[in-house]
NUPAKOL-621806 format. One record per residue (C-alpha): residue number from 0; residue in three letters; y, z, x. Coordinates in Angstrom, 1 decimal, always signed. Layout:
<atoms>
[atom NUM 'ALA' [Y Z X]]
...
</atoms>
This chain:
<atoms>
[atom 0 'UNK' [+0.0 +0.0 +0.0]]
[atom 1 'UNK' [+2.5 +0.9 +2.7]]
[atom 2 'UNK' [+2.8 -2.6 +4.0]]
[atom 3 'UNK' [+3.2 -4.0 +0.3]]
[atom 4 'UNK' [+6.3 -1.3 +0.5]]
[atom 5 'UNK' [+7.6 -2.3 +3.4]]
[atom 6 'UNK' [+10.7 -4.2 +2.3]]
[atom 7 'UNK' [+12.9 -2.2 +0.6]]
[atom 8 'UNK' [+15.6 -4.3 -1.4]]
[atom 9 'UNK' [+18.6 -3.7 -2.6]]
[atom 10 'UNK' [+19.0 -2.0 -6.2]]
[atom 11 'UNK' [+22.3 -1.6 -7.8]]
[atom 12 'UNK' [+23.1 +1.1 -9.9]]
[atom 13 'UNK' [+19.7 +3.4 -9.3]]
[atom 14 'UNK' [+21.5 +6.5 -10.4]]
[atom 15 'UNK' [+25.4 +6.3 -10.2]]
[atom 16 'UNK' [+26.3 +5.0 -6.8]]
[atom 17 'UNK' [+22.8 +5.6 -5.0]]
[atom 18 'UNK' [+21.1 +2.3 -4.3]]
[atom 19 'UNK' [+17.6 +1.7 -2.6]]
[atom 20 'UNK' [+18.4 -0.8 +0.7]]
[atom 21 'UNK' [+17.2 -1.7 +4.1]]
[atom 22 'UNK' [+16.6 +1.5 +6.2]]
[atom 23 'UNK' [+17.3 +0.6 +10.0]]
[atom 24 'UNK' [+14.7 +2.3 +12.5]]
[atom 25 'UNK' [+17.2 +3.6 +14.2]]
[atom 26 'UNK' [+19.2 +6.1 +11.5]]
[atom 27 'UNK' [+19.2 +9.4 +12.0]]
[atom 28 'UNK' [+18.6 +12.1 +9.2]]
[atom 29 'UNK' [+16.6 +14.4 +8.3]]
[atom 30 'UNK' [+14.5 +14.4 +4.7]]
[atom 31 'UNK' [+13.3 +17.4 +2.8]]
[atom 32 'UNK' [+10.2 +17.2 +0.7]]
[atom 33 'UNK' [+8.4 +19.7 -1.3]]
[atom 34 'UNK' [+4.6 +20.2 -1.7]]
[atom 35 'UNK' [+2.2 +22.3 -3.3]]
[atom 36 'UNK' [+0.0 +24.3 -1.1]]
[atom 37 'UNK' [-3.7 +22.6 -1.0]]
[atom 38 'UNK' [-5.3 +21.3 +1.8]]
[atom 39 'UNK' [-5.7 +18.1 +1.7]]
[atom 40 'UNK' [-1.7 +17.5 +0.6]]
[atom 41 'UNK' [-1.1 +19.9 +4.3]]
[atom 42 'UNK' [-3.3 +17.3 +5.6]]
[atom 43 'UNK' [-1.9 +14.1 +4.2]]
[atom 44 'UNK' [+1.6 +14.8 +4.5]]
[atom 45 'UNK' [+1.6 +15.9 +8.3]]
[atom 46 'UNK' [-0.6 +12.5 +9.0]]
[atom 47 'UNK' [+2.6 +10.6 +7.4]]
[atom 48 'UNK' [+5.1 +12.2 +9.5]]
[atom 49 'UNK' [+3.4 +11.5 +12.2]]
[atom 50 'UNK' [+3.5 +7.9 +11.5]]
[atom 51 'UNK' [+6.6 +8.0 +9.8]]
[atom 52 'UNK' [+8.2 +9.3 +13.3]]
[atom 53 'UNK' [+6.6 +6.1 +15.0]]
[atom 54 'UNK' [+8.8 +3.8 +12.7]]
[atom 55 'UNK' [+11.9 +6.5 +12.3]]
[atom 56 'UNK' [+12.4 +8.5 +16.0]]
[atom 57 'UNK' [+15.3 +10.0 +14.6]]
[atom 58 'UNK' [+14.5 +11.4 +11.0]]
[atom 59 'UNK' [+13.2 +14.5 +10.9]]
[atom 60 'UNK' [+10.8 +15.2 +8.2]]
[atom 61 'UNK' [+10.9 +18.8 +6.8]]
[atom 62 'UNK' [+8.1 +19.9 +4.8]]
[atom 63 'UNK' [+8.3 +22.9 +2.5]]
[atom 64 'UNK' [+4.8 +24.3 +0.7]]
[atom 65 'UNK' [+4.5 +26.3 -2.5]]
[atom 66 'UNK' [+2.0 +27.8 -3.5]]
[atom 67 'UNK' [+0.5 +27.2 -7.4]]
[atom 68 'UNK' [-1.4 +30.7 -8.3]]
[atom 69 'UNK' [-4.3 +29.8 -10.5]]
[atom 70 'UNK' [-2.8 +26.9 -11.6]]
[atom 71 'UNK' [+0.4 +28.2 -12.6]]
[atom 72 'UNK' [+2.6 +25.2 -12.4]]
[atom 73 'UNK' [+5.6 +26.6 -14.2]]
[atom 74 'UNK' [+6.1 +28.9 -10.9]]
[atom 75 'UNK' [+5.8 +25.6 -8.9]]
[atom 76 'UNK' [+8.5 +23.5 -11.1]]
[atom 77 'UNK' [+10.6 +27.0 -10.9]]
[atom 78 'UNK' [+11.0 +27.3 -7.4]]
[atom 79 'UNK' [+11.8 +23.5 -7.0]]
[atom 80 'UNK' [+14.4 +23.7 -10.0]]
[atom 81 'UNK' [+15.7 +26.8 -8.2]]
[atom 82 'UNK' [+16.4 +25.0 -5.3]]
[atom 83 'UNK' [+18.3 +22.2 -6.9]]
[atom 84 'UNK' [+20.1 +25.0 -8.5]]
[atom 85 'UNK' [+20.8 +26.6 -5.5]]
[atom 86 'UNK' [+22.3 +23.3 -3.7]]
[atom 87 'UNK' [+19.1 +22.9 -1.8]]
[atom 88 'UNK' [+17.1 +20.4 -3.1]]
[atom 89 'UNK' [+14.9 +18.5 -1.4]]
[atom 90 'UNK' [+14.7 +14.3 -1.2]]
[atom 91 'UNK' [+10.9 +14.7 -2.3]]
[atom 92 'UNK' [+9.6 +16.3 -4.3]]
[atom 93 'UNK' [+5.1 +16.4 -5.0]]
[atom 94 'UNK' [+3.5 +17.8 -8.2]]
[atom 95 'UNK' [+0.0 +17.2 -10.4]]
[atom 96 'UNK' [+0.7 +15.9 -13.9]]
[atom 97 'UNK' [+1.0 +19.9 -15.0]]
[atom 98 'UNK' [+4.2 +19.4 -13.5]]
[atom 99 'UNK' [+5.5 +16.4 -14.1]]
[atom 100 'UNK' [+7.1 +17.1 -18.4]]
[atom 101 'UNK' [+9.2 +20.1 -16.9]]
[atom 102 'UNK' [+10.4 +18.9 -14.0]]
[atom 103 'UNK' [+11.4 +15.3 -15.7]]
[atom 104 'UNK' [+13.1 +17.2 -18.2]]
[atom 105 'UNK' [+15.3 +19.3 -15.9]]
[atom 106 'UNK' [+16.9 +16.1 -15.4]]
[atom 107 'UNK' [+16.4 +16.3 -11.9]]
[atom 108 'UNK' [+14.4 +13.4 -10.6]]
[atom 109 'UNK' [+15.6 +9.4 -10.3]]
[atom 110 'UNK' [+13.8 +7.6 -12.5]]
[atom 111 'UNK' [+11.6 +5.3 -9.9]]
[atom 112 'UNK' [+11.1 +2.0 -12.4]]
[atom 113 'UNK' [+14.1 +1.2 -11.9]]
[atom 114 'UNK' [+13.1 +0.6 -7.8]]
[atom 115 'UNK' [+10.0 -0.9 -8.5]]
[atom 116 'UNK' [+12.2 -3.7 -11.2]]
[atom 117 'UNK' [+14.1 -4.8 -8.5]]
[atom 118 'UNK' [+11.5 -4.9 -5.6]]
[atom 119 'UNK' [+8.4 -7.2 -6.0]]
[atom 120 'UNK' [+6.5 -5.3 -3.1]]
[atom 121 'UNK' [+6.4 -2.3 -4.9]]
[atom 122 'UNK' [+5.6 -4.5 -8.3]]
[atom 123 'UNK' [+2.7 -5.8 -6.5]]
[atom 124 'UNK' [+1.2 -2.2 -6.0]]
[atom 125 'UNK' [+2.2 -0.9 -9.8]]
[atom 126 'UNK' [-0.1 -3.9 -10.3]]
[atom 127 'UNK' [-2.8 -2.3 -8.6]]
[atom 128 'UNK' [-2.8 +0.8 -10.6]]
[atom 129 'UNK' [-4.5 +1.0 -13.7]]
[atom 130 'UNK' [-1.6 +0.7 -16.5]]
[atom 131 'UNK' [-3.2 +3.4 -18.8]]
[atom 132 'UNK' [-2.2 +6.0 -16.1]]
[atom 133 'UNK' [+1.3 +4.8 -15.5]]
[atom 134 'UNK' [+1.7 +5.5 -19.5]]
[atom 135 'UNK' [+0.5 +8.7 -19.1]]
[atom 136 'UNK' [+2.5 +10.1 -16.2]]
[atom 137 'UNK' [+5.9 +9.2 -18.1]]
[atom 138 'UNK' [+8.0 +11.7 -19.4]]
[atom 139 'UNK' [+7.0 +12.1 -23.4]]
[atom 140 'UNK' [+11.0 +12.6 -23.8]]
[atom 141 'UNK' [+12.6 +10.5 -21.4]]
[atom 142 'UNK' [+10.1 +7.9 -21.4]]
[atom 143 'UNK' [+11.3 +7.7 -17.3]]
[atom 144 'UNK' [+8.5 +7.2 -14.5]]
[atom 145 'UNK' [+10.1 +10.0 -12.5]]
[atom 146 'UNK' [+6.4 +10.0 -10.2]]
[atom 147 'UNK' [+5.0 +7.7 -8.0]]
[atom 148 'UNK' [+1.3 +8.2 -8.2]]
[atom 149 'UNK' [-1.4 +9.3 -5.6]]
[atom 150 'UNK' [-4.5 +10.6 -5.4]]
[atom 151 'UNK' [-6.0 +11.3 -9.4]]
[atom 152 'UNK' [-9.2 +12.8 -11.0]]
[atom 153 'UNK' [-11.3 +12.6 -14.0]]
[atom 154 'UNK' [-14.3 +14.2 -15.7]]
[atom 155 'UNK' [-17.4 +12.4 -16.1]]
[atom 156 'UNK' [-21.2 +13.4 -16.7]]
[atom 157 'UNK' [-23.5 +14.1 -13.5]]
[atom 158 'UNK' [-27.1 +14.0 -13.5]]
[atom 159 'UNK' [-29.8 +15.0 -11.4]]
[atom 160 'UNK' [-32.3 +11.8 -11.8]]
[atom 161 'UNK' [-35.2 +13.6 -10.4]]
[atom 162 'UNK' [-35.3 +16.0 -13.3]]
[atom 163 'UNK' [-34.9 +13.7 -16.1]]
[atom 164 'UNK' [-37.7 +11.2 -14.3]]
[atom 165 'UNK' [-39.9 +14.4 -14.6]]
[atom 166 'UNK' [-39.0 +15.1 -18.2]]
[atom 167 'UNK' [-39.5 +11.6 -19.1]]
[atom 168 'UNK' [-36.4 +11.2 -20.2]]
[atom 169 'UNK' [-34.1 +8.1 -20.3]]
[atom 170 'UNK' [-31.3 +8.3 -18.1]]
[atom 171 'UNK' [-27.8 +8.1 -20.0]]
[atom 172 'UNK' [-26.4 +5.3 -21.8]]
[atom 173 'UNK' [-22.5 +4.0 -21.7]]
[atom 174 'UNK' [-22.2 +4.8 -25.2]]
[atom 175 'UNK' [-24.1 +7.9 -25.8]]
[atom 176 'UNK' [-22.9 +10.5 -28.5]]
[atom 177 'UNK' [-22.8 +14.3 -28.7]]
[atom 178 'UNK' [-26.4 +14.0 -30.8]]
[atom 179 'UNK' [-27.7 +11.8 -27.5]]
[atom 180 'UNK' [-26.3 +14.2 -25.2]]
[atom 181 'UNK' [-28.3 +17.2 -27.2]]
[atom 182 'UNK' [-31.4 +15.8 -27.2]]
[atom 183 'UNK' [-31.2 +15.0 -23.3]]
[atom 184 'UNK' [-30.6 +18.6 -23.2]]
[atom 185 'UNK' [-33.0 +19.8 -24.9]]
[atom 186 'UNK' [-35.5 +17.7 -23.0]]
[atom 187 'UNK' [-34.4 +18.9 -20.1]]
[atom 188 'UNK' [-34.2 +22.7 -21.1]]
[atom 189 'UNK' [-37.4 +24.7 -19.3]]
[atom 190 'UNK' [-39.2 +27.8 -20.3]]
[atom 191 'UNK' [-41.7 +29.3 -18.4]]
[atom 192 'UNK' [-44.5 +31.2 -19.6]]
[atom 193 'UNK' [-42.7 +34.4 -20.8]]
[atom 194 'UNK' [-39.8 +32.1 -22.3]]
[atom 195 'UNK' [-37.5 +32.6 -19.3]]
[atom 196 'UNK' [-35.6 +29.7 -19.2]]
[atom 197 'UNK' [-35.9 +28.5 -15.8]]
[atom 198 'UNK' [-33.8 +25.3 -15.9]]
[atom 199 'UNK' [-30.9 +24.7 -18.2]]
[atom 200 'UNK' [-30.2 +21.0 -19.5]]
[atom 201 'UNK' [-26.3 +21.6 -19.2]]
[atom 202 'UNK' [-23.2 +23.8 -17.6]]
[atom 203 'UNK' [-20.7 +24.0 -20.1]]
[atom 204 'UNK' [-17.3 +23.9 -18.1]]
[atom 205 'UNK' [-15.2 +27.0 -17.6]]
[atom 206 'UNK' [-12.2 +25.5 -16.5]]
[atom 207 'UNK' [-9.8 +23.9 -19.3]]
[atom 208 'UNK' [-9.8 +20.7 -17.4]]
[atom 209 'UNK' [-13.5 +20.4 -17.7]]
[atom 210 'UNK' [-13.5 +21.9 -21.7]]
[atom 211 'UNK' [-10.3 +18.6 -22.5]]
[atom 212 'UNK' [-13.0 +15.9 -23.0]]
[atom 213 'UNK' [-14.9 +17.4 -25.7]]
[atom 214 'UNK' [-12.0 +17.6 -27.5]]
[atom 215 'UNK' [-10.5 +14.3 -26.8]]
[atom 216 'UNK' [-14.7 +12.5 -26.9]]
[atom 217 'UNK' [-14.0 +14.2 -31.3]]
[atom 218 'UNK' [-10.2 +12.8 -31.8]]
[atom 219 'UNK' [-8.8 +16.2 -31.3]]
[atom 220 'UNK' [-6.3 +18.0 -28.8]]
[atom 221 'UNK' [-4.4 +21.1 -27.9]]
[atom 222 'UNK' [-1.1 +19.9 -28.7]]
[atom 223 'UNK' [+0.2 +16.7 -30.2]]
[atom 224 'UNK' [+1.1 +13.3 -28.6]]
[atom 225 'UNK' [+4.4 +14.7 -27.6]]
[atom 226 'UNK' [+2.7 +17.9 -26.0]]
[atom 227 'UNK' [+5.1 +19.6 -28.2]]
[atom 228 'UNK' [+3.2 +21.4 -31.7]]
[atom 229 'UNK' [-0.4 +23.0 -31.2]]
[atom 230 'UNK' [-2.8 +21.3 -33.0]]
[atom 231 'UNK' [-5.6 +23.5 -32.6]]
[atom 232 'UNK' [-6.2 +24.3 -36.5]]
[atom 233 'UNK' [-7.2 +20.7 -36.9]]
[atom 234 'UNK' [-11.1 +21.1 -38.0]]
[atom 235 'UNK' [-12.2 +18.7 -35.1]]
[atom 236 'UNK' [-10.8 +20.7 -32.5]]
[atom 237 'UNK' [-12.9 +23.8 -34.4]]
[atom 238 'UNK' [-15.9 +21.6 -34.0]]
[atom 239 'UNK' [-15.9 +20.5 -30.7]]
[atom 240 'UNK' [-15.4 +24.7 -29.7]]
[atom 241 'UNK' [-18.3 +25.5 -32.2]]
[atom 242 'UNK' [-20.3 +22.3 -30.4]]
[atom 243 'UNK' [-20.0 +24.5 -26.9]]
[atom 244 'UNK' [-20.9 +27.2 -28.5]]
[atom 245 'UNK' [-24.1 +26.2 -29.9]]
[atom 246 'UNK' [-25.2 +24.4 -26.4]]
[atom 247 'UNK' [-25.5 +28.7 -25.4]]
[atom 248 'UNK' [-26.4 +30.4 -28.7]]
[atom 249 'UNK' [-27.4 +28.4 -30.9]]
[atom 250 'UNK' [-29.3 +25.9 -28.7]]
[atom 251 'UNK' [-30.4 +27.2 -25.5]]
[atom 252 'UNK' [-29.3 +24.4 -23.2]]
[atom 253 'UNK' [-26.6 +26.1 -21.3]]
[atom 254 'UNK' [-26.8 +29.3 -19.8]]
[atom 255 'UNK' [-24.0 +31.8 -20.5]]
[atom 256 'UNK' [-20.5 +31.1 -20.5]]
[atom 257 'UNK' [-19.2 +31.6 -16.8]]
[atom 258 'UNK' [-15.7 +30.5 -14.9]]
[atom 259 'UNK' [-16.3 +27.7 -12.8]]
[atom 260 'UNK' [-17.4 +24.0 -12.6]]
[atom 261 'UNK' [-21.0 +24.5 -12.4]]
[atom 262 'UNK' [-21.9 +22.7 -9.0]]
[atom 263 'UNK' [-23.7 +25.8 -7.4]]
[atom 264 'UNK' [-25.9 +25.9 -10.0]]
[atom 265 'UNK' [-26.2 +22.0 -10.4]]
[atom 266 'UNK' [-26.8 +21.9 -6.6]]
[atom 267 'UNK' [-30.0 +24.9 -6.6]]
[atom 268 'UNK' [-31.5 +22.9 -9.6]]
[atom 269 'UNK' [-30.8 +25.4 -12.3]]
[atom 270 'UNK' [-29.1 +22.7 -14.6]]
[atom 271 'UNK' [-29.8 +19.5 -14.9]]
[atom 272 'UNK' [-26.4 +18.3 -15.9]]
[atom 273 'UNK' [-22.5 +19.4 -15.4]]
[atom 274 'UNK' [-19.2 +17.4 -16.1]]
[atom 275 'UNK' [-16.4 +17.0 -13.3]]
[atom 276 'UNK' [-14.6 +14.9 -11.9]]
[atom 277 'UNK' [-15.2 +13.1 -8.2]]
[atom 278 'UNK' [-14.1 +16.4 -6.2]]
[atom 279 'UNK' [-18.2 +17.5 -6.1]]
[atom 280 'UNK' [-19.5 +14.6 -4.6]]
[atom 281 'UNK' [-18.8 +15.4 -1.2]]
[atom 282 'UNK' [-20.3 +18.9 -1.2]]
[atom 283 'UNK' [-23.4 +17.5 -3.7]]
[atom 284 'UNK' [-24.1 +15.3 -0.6]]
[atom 285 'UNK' [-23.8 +18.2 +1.6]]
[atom 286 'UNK' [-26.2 +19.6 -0.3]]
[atom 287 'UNK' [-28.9 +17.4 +0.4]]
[atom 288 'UNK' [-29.3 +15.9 -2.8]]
[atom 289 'UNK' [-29.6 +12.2 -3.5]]
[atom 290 'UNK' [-30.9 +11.2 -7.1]]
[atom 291 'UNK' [-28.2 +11.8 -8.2]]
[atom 292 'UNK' [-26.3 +9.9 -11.3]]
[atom 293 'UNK' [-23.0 +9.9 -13.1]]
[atom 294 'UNK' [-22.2 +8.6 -16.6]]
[atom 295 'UNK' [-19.3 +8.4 -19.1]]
[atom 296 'UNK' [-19.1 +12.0 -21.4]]
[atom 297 'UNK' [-21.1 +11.4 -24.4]]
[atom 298 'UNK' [-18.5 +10.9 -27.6]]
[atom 299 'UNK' [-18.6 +12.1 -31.4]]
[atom 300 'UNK' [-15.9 +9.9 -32.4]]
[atom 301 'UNK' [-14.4 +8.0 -29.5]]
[atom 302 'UNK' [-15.3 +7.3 -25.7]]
[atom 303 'UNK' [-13.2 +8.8 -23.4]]
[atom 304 'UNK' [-12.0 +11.6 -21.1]]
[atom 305 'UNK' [-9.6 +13.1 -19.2]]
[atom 306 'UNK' [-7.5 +12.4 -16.3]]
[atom 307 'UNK' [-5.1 +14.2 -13.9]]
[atom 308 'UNK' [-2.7 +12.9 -11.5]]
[atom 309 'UNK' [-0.5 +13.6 -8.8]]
[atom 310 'UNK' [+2.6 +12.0 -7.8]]
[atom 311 'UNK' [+5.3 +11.9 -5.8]]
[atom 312 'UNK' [+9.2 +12.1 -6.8]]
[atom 313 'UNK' [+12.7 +11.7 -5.6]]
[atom 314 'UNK' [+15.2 +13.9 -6.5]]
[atom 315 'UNK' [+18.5 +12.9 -7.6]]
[atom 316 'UNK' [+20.6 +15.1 -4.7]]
[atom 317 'UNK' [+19.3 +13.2 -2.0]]
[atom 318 'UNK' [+22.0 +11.6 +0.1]]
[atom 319 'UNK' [+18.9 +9.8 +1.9]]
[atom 320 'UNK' [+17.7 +7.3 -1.2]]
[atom 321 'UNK' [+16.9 +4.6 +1.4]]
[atom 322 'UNK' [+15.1 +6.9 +3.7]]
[atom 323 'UNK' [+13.0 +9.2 +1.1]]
[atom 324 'UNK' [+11.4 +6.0 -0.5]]
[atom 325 'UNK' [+10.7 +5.0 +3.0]]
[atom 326 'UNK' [+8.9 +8.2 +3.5]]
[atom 327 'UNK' [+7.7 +8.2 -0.1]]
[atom 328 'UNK' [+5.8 +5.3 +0.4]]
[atom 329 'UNK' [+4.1 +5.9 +3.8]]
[atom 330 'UNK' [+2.9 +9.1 +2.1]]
[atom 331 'UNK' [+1.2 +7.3 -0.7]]
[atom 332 'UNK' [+0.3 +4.3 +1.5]]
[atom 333 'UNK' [-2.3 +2.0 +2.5]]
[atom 334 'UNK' [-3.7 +5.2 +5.2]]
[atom 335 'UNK' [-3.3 +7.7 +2.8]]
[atom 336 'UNK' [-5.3 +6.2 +0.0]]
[atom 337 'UNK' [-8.2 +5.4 +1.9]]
[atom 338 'UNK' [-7.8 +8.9 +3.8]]
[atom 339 'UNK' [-8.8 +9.9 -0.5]]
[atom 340 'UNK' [-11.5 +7.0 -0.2]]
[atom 341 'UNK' [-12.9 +8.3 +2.7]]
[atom 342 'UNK' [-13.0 +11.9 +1.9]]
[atom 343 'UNK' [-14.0 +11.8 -1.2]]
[atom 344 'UNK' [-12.8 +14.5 -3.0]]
[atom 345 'UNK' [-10.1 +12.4 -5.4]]
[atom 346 'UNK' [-10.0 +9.2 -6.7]]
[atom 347 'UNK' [-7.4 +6.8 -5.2]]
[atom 348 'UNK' [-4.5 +5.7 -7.3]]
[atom 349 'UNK' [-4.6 +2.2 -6.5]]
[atom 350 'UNK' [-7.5 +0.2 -7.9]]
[atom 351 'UNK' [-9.0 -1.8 -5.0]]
[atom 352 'UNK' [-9.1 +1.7 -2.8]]
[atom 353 'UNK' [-11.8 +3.5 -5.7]]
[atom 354 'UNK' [-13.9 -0.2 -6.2]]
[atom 355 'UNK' [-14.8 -1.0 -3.1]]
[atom 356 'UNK' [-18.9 -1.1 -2.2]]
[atom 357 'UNK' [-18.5 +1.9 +0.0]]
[atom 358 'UNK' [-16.8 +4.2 -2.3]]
[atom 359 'UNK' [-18.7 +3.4 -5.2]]
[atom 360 'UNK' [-22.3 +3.5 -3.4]]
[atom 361 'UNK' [-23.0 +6.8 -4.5]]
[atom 362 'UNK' [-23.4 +8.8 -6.8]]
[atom 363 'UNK' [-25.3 +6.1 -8.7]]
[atom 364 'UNK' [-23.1 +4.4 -11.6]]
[atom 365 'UNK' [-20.0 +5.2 -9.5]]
[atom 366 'UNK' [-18.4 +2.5 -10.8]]
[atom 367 'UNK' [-17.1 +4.4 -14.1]]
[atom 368 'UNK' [-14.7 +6.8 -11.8]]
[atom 369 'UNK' [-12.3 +3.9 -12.3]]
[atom 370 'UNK' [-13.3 +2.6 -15.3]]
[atom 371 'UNK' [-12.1 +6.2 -17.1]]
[atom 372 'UNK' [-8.7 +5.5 -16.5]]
[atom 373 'UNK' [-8.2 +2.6 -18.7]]
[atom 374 'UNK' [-9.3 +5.1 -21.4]]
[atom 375 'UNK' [-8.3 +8.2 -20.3]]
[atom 376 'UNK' [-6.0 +10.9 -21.5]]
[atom 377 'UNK' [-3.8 +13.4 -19.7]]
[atom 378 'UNK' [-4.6 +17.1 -20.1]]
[atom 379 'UNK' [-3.2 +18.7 -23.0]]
[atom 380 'UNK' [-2.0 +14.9 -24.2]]
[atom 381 'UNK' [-2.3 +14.1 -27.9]]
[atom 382 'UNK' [-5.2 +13.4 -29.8]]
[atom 383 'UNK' [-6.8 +10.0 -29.3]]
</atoms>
């Protein structure tokens, strides 16, 4: 991506007088970005100003890391609207998707389209990105692009193969449904002699990223399209819960409810199947396991799932427009996304990055990582 990026043209009127243009090698500055503390984003952004200072010998790239307890994002977009507040704000500024509705709204952040209208370099690589998720990262008020995007993930079925080639048992189909998905379960549900259940056809997900897609797979949501009114009195919503439910107590499937994603137990062979998104893959291969398969969530009333993304902005203080998209797009360039392709624990943004032979080669089926996002919703997004 970086070298589709590499001209910067002119662009009248971005926000008042600020224009994107030509950044000479030589200028001297120094950019300010802001990042949440994880570590492949320490990783990643200290790989681009390395290279970044190859190109730009005289900008000096100060990075800033805040931490997001538990996934408290609202502490995150605090601190960063503090510091505009505060007449400190930095150039850049990174967040998931969690962040990206209060931080647009502060009224903070340029609004990037109108870059990428003017510059058919950076058209090129929008081009590349799947158009569902570019509708999703926009601010539900504004309607603005304030976020370039990144690295992303999903949630999708895994499947040990072994297990359901000892049961018998089909492997799943595209299309499946919540009554397929239950009777795979309950195939793959054992008992030993005393009626100890010894392996467990599912891990229901105790993390509200992993719960979203049973929601969104019955036409139901947490809160509207607008993310604005709850909408969890609508009866769908109360029967996707009551579906969870009845994998533990009703059905036996699913061992008790427990935080967590479920890989521990999918990796010692205790279930058979768990949902997450492509973050497991590298420590399921660690594990030693190979049969191993992954498949669209099964739906009630519509196929789909969730998505996440992060992104990278540009804050409307900066007196460096020319020199934080520079940076901007070395960060989410051609390096950085295969850095994601190579490590394997997120899903590149741009398309040809999360298709190619290597990246898809395992788990089998991997082709459906990007296939989700043309269908996908964001977290808490409205119902389908």
């Amino acid at each position: 991506m970086k070298h589709l990026l590499s001209t910067l043209t002119l662009i009248a009127g971005l926000t008042g007088s600020a224009a994107i243009a030509q950044v000479l090698s030589d200028e001297t500055a120094t950019i300010k970005i802001t990042q949440w503390v994880a570590d492949d984003v320490l990783a990643a952004t200290e790989a681009a100003i390395e290279r970044f200072a190859e190109k730009y010998p005289n900008v000096t790239i100060a990075a800033s890391y805040v931490p997001v307890g538990a996934g408290s994002w609202g502490e995150y977009n605090n601190a960063v609207i503090n510091e505009v507040a505060a007449g400190n704000a930095p150039d850049i500024v990174g967040a998931a998707i969690e962040g990206f509705e209060e931080l647009g709204a502060a009224g903070i952040l340029m609004n990037l389209e109108q870059i990428v209208a003017t510059d058919e370099d950076a058209q090129a690589v929008m081009a590349g990105i799947e158009g569902n998720m570019l509708y999703g990262m926009r601010n539900k008020g504004t309607g603005e692009l304030n976020f370039f995007p990144t690295q992303w993930n999903n949630i999708v079925m895994f499947y040990n193969k072994d297990m359901f080639d000892a049961a018998g048992v089909d492997y799943p189909a595209s299309d499946w449904t919540w009554d397929d998905f239950l009777t795979t379960a309950q195939a793959l549900t054992i008992k030993d002699g005393s009626g100890n259940t010894t392996q467990f056809g599912y891990f229901v997900p105790g993390f509200n990223f992993g719960i979203q897609p049973w929601f969104f797979t019955n036409s139901a949501s947490i809160l509207d399209e607008a993310w604005v009114e709850p909408t969890v009195t609508a009866p769908e919503y109360g029967e996707s819960l009551q579906f969870l439910s009845d994998l533990i107590n009703t059905h036996g499937v699913a061992p008790a409810y427990e935080p967590g994603v479920g890989i521990e137990k999918f990796t010692a062979g205790q279930v058979a199947m768990f949902s997450a998104g492509h973050w497991p893959v590298p420590s399921i291969r660690d594990a030693g396991m190979e049969n191993v398969g992954v498949q669209h969530m099964p739906m009630n009333t519509v196929q789909t799932t969730v998505f996440g993304i992060g992104g990278l902005a540009i804050t409307k203080d900066t007196q460096n427009a020319e020199l934080a998209w520079a940076f901007l797009t070395e960060l989410a360039g051609d390096e950085y996304q295969q850095g994601l392709a190579d490590g394997g624990a997120s899903i590149p943004s741009v398309r040809a990055y999360a298709t190619t032979p290597e990246y898809v080669a395992w788990p089998d089926n991997s082709e459906i990582f990007y296939e989700t996002a043309a269908t996908g919703v964001p977290p808490s997004g409205g119902p389908v």
